[in-house]
Backbone as CSV, one residue per row, in Angstrom:
resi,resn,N_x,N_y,N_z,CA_x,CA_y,CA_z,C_x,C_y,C_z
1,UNK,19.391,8.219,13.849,19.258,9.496,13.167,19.278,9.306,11.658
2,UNK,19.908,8.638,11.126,20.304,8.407,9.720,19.002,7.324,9.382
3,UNK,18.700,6.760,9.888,17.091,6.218,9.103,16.371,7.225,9.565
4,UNK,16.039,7.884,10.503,15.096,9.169,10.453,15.349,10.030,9.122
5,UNK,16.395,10.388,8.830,16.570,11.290,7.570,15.890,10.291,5.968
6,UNK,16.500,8.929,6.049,16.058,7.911,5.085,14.210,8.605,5.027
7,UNK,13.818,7.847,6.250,12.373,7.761,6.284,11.494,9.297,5.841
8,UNK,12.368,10.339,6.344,11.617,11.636,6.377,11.459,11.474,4.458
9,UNK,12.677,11.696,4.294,12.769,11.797,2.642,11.847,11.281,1.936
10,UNK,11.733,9.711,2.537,11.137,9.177,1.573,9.411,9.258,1.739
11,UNK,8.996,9.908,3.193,7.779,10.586,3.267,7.292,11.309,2.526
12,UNK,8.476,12.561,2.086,8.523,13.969,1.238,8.144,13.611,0.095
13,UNK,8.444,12.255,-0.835,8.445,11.996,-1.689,7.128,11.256,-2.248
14,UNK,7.059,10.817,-1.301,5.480,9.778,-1.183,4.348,10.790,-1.688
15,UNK,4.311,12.065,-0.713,3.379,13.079,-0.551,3.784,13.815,-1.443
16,UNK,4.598,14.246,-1.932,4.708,14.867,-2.845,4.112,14.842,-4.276
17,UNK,4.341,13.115,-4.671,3.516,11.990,-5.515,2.538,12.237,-5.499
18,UNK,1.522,12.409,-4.591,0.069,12.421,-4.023,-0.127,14.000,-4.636
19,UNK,0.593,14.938,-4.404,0.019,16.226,-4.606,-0.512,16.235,-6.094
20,UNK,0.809,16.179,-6.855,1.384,16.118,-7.991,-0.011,15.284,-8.810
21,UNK,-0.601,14.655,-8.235,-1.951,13.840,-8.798,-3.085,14.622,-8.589
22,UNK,-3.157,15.158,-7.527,-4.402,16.472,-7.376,-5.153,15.418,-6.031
23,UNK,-4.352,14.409,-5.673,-4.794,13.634,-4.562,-5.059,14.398,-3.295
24,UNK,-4.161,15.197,-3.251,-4.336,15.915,-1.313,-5.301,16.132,-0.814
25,UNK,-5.615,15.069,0.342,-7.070,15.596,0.661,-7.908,14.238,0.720
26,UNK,-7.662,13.181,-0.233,-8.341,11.949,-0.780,-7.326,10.608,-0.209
27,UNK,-6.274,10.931,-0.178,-5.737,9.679,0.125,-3.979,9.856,0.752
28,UNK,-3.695,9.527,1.787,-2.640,9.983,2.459,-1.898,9.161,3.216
29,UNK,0.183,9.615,3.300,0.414,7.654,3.568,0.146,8.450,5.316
30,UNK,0.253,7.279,5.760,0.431,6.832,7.281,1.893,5.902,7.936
31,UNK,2.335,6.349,8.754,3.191,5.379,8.916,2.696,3.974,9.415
32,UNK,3.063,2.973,9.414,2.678,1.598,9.477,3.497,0.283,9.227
33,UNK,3.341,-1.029,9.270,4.149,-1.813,8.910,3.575,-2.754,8.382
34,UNK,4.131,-3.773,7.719,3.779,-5.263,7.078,4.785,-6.461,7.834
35,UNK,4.053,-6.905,8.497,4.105,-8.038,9.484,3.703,-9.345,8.980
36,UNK,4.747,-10.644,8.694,4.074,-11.682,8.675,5.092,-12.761,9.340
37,UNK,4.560,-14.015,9.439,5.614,-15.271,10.146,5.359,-16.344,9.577
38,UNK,5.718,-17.261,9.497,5.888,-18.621,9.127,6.794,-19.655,9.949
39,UNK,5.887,-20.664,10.047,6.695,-21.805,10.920,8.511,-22.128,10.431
40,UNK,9.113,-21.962,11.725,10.330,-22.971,11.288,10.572,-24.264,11.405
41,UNK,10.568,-25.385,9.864,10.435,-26.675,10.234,11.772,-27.171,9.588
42,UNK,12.123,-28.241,10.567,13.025,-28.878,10.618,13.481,-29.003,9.062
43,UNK,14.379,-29.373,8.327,14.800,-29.173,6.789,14.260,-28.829,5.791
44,UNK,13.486,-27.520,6.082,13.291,-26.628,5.261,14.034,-25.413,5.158
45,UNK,14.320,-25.117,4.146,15.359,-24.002,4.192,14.588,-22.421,3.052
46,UNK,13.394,-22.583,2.675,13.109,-21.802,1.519,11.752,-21.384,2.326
47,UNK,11.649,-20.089,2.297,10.055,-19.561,3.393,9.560,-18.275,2.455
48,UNK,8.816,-18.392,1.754,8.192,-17.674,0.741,7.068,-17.144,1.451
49,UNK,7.227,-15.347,1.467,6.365,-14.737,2.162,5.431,-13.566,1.353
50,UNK,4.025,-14.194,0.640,2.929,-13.574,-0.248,2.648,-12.190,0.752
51,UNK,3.054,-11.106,0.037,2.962,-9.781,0.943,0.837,-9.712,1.070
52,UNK,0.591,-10.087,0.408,-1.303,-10.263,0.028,-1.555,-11.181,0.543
53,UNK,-1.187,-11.996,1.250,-1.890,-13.920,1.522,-2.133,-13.790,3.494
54,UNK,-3.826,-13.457,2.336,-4.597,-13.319,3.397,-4.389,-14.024,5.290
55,UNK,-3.946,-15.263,4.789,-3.882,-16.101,5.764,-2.960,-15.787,6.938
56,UNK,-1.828,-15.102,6.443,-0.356,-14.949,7.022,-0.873,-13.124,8.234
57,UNK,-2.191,-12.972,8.170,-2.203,-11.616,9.033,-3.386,-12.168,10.242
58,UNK,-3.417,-11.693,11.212,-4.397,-11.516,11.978,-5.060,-9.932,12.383
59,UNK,-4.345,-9.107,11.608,-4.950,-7.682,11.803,-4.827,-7.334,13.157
60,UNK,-3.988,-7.594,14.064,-3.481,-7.515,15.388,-2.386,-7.148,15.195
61,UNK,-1.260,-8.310,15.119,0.046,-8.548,15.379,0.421,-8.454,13.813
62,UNK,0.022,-9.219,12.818,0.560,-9.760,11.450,-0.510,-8.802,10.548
63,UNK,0.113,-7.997,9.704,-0.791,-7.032,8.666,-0.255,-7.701,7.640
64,UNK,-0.605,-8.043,6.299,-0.368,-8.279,5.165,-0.882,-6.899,4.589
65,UNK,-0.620,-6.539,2.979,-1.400,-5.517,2.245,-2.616,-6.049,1.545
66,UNK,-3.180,-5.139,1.538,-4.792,-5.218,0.861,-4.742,-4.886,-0.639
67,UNK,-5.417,-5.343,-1.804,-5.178,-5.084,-2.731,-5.740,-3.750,-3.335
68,UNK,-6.106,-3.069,-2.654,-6.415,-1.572,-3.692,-5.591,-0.811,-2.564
69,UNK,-4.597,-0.762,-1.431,-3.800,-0.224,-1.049,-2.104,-0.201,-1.523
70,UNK,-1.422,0.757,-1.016,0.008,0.843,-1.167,0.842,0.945,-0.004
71,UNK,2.004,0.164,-0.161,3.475,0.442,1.040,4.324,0.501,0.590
72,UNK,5.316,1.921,0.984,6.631,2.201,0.456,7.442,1.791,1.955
73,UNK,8.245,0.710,1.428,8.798,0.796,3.077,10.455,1.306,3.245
74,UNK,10.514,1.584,4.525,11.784,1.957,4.357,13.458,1.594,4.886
75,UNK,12.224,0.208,5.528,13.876,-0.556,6.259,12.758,-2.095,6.639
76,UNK,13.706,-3.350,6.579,13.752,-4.143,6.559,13.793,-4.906,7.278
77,UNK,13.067,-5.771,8.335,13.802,-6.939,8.842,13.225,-8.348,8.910
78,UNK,14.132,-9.266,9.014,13.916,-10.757,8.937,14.290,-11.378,10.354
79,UNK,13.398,-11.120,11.644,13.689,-11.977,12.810,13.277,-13.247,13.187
80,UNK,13.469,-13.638,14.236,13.362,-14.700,14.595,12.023,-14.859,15.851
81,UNK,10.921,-15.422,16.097,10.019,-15.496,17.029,10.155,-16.855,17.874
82,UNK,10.365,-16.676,19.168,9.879,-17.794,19.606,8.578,-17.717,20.728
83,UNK,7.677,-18.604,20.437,6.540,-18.422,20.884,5.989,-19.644,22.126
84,UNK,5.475,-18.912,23.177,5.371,-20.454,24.335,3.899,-20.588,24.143
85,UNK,3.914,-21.769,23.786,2.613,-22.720,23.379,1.589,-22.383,24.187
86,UNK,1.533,-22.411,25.276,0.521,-22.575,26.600,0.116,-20.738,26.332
87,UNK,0.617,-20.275,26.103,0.149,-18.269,26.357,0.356,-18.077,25.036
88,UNK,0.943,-18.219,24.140,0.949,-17.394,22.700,2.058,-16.306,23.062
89,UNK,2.452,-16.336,23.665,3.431,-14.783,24.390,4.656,-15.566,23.049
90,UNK,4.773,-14.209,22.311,5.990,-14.428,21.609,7.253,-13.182,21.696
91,UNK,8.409,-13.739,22.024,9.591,-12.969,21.881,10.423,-13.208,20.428
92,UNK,11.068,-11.247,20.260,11.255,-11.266,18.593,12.921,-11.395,19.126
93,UNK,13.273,-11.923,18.174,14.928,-11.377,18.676,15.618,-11.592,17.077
94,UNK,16.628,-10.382,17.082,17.056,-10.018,15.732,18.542,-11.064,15.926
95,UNK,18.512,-12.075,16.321,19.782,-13.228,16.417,18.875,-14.580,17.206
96,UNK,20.019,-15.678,16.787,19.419,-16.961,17.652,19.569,-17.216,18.819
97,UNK,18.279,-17.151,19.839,18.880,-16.895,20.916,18.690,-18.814,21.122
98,UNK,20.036,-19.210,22.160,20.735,-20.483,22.273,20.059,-21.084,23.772
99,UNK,19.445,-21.875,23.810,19.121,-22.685,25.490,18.886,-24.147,25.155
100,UNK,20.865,-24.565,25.719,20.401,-25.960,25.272,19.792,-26.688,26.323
101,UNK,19.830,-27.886,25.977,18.753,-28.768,26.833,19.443,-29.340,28.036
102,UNK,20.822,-28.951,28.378,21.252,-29.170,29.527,22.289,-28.079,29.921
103,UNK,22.426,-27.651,30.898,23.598,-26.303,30.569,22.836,-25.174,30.826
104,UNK,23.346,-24.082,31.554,22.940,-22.643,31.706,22.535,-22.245,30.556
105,UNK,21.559,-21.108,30.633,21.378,-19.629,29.071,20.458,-19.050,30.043
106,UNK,21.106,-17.552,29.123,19.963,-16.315,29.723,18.653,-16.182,29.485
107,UNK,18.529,-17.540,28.580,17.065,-16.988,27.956,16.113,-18.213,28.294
108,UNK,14.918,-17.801,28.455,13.626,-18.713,29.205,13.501,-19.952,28.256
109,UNK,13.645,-19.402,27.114,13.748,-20.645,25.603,14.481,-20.224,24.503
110,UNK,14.785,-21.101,24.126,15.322,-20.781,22.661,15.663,-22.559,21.844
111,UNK,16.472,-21.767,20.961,17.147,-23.240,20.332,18.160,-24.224,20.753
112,UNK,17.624,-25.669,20.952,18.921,-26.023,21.453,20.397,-26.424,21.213
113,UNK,20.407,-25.999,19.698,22.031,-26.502,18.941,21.966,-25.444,18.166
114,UNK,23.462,-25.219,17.323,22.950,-23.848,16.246,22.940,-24.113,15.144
115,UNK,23.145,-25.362,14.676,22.039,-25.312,13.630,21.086,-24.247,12.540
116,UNK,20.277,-23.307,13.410,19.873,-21.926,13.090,20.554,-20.857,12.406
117,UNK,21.830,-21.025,12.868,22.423,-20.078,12.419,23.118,-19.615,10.587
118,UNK,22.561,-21.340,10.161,22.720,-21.388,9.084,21.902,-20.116,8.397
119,UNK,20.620,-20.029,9.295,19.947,-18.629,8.852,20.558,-17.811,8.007
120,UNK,21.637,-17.238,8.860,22.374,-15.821,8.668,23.370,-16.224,7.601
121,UNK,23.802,-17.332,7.072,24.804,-17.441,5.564,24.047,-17.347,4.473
122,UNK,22.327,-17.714,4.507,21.462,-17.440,3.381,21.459,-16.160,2.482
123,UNK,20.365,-15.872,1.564,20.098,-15.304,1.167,18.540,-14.492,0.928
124,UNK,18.038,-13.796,0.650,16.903,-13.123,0.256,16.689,-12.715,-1.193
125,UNK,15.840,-13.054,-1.398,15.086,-12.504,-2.828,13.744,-11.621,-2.662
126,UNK,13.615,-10.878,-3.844,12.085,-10.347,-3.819,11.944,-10.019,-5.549
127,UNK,10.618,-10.919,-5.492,10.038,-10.784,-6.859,8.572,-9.661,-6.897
128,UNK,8.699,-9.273,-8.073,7.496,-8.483,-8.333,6.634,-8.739,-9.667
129,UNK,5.966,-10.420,-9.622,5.269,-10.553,-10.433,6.227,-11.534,-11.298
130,UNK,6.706,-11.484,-12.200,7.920,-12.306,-12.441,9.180,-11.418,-12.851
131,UNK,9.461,-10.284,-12.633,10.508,-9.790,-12.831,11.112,-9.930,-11.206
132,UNK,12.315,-9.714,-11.152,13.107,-9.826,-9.466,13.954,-8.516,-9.095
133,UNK,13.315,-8.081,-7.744,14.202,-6.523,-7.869,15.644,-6.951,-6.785
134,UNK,15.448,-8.165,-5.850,16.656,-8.655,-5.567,16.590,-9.662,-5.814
135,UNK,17.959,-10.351,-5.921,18.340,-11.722,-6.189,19.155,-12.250,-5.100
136,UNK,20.176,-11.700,-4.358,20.689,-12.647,-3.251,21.209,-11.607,-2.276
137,UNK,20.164,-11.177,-1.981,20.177,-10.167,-0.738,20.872,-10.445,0.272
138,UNK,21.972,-10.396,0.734,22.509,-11.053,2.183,21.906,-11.744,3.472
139,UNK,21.667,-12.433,4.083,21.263,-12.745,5.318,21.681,-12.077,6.440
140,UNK,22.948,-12.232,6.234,23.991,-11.238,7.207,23.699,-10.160,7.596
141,UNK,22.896,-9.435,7.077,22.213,-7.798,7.119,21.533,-7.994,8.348
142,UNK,20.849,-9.544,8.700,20.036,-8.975,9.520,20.234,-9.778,11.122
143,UNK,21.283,-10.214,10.701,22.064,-10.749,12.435,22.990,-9.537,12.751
144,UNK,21.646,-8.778,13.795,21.936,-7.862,15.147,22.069,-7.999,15.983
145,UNK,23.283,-8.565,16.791,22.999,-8.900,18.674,23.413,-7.500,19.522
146,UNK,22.825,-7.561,20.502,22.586,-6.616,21.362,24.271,-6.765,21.947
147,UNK,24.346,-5.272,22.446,25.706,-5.506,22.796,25.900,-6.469,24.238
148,UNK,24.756,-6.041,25.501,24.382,-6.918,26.404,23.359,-8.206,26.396
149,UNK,23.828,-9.268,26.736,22.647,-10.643,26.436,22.456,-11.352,28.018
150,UNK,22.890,-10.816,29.049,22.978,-11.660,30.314,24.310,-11.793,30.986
151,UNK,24.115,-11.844,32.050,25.780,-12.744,32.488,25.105,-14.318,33.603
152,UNK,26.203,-14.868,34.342,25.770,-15.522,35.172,26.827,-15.204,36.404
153,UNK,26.287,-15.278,37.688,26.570,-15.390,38.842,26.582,-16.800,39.167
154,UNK,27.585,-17.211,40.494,27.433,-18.930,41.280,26.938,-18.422,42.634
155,UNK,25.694,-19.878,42.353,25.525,-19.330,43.939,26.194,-20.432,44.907
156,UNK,25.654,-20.611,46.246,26.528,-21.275,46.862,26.861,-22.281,46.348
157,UNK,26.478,-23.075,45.711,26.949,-24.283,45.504,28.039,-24.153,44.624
158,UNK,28.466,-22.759,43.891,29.519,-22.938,42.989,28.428,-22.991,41.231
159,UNK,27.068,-23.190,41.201,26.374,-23.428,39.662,26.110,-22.072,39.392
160,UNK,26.471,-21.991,38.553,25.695,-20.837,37.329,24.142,-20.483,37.276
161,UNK,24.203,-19.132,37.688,22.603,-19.074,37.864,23.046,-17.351,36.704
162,UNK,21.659,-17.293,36.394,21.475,-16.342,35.246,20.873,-15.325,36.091
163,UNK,21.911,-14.312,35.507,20.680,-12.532,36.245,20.000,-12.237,36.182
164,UNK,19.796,-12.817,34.508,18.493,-12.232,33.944,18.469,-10.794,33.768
165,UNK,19.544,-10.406,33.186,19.788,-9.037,32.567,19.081,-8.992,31.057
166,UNK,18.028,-7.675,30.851,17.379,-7.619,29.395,18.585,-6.683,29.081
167,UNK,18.506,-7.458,27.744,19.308,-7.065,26.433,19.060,-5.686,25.877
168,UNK,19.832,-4.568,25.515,19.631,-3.489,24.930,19.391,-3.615,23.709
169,UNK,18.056,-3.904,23.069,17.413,-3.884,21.913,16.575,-3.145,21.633
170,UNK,16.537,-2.401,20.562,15.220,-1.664,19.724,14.985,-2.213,18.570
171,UNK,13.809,-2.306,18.069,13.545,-2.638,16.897,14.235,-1.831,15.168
172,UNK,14.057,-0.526,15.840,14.858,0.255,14.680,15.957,-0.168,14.344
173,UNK,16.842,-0.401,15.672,18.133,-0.464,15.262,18.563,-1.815,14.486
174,UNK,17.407,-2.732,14.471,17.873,-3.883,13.850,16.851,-4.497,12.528
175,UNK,16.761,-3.362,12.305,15.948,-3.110,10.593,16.828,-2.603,9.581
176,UNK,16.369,-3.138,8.491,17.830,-2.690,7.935,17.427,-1.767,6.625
177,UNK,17.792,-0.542,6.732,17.376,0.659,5.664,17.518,0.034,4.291
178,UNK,16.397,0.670,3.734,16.380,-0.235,2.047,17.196,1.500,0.970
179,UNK,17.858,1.417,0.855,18.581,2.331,0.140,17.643,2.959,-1.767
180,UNK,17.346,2.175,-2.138,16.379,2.182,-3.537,14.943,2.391,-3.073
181,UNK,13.956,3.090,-3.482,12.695,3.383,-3.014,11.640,2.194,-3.913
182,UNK,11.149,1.099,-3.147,10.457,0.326,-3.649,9.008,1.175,-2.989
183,UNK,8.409,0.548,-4.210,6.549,0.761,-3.947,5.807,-0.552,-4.472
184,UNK,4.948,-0.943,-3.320,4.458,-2.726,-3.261,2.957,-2.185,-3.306
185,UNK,2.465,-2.284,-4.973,1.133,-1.799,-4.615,0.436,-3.595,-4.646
186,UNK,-0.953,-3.182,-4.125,-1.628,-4.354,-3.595,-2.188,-5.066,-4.610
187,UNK,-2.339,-3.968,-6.266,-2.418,-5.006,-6.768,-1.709,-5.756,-8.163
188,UNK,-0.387,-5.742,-7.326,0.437,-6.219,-7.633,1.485,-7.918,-7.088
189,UNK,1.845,-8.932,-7.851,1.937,-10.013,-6.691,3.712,-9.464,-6.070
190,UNK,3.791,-9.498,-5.078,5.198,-9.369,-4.330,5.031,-10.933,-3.653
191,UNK,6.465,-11.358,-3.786,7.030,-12.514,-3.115,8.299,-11.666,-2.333
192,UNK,8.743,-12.386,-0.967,10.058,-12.395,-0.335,10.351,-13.398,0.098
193,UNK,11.476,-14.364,-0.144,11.663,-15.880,0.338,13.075,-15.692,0.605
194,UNK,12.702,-16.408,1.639,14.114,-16.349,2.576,14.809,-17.691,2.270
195,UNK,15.982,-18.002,1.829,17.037,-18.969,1.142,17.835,-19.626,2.731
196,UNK,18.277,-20.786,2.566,19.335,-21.570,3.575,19.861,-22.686,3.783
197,UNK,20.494,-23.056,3.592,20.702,-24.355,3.443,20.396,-25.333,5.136
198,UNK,19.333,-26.555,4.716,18.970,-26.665,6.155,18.369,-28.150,5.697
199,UNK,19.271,-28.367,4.655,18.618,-29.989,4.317,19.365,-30.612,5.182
200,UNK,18.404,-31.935,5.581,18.471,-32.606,6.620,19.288,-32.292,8.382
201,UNK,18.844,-31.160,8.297,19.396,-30.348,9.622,17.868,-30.256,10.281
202,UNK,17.957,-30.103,11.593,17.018,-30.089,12.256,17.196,-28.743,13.128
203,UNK,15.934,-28.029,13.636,15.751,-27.148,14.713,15.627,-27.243,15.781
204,UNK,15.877,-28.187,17.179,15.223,-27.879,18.076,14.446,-26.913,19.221
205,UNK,13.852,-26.494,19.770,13.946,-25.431,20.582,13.448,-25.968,21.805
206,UNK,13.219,-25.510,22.817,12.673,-25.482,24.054,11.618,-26.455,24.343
207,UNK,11.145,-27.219,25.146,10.180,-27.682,25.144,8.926,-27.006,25.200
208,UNK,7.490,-26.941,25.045,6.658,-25.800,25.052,6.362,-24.618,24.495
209,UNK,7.674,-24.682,23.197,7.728,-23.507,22.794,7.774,-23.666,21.235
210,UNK,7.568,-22.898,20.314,7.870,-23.093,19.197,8.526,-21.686,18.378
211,UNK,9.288,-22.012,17.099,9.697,-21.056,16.412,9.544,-20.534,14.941
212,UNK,9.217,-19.115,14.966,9.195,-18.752,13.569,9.718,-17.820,12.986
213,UNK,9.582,-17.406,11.343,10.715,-16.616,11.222,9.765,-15.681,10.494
214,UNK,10.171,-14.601,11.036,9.024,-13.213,11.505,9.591,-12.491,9.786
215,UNK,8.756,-11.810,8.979,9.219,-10.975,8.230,9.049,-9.408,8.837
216,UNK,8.973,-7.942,8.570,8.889,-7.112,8.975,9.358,-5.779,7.911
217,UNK,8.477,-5.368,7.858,8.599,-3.761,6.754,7.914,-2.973,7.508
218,UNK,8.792,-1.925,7.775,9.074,-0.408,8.499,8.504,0.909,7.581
219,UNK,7.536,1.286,7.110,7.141,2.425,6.119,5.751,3.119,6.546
220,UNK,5.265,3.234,4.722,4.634,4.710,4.691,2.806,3.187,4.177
221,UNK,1.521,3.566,4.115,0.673,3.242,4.351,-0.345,4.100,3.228
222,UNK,-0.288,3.609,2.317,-1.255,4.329,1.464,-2.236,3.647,1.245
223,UNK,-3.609,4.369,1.493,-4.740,3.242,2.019,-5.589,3.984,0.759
224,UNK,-6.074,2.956,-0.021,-6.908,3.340,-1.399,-5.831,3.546,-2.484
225,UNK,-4.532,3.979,-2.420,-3.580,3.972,-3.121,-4.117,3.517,-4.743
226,UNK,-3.994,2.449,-4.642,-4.349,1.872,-6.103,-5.518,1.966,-6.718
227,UNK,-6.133,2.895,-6.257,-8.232,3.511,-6.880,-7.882,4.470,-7.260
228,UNK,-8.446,4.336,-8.500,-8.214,5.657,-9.412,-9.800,6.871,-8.931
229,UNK,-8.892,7.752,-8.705,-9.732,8.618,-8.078,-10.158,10.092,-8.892
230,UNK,-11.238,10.469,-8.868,-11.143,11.543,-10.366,-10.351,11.326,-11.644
231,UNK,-10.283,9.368,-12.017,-9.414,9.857,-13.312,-7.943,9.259,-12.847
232,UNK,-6.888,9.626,-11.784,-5.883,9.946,-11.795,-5.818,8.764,-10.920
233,UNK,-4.870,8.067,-10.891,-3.989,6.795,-10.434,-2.828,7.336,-9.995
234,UNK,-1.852,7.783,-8.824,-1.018,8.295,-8.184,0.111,6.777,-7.972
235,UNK,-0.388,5.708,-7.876,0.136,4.827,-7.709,-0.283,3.280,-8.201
236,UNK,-1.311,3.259,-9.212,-1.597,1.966,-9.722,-0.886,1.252,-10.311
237,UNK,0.155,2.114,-10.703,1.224,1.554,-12.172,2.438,0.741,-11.161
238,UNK,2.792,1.580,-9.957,3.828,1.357,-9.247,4.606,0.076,-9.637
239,UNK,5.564,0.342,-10.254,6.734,-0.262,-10.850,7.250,-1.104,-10.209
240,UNK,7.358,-0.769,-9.036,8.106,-1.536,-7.846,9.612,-0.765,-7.580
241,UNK,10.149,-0.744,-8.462,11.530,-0.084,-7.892,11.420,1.678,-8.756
242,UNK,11.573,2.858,-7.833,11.207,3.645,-8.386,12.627,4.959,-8.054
């Protein structure tokens, strides 16, 4: 309920912007998101994500922004993907999910040591061009575990077999509301790089499977945004933090 009120507001405000230009009618947000991923490799700890770089979208699954468009977003998240090689089938999960290489887990794959979890002591940044509107954003914000993850039953023999109970997850609930109203126009450069310490640490995961670390913005979709239209620019200047 309380990001519904976030989001409504910051709709009101968007459109309101738009009127206030003599826009209504010409250009209008949409709700939508900015989707991108990047490989997780073994002692790298720094994942710099170009909100514009072309490469990082497939216009399916992964949207980047276009440069004469705008996104005000309104909640945040930094998950985790693991993806099985043979199908492309990828699962998001807002924590590390654990399957070591010998030993029970609820989950079909995952990582096999935690290692990963160094994730969540990092930090986040976001630059806008060379000024920075964060500097050490928490990690912590965005390790959400579900309150249920599985149990295990024995069967006759006395071994641990998994139920295979799904986890009570939504995506909302593990986005994390941006409190300050940023606006990422397209043609503007935005960076977000995710910080960790992960020198000489390694990842393993699953055999067959691989992992990445998903970015994700929850908002509003202003398409032409940055075209000055009769004259009037509603959002070309966009500051970034407003």
């Amino acid at each position: 309920m309380y990001y519904y009120i976030i989001s409504k507001q910051r709709f009101n405000t968007v459109w309101d912007d738009i009127v206030k230009a003599g826009l209504a009618g010409q250009i209008f947000p949409e709700e939508a998101k900015l989707r991108m991923q990047l490989p997780i490799k073994d002692g790298e700890g720094q994942y710099i994500f170009d909100l514009k770089k072309e490469s990082l979208a497939d216009n399916v699954t992964n949207f980047v922004l276009q440069r004469n468009d705008v996104f005000v977003p309104s909640a945040i998240g930094v998950f985790i993907g693991i993806t099985e090689t043979a199908t492309g089938v990828q699962k998001l999960y807002s924590w590390a999910p654990k399957k070591p290489a010998s030993g029970p887990s609820v989950y079909p794959a995952g990582f096999e040591s935690d290692t990963i979890e160094r994730l969540y002591a990092g930090h986040l940044t976001w630059k806008l061009g060379t000024s920075v509107m964060l500097n050490q954003f928490p990690m912590e914000n965005f390790k959400k575990v579900p309150r249920q993850q599985g149990a295990f039953v024995l069967d006759s023999q006395d071994a641990p077999v998994s139920e295979e109970i799904q986890p009570q997850w939504c995506i909302e609930d593990s986005l994390h509301t941006l409190m300050p109203r940023y606006t990422i126009a397209g043609q503007r450069d935005h960076y977000i790089t995710v910080n960790f310490d992960a020198a000489t640490k390694s990842f393993p995961v699953t055999s067959g499977y691989t992992a990445q670390l998903v970015l994700y913005l929850d908002g509003f979709l202003i398409k032409g945004g940055c075209e000055k239209i009769a004259g009037k620019n509603a959002f070309g200047d966009a500051p970034g933090n407003w």
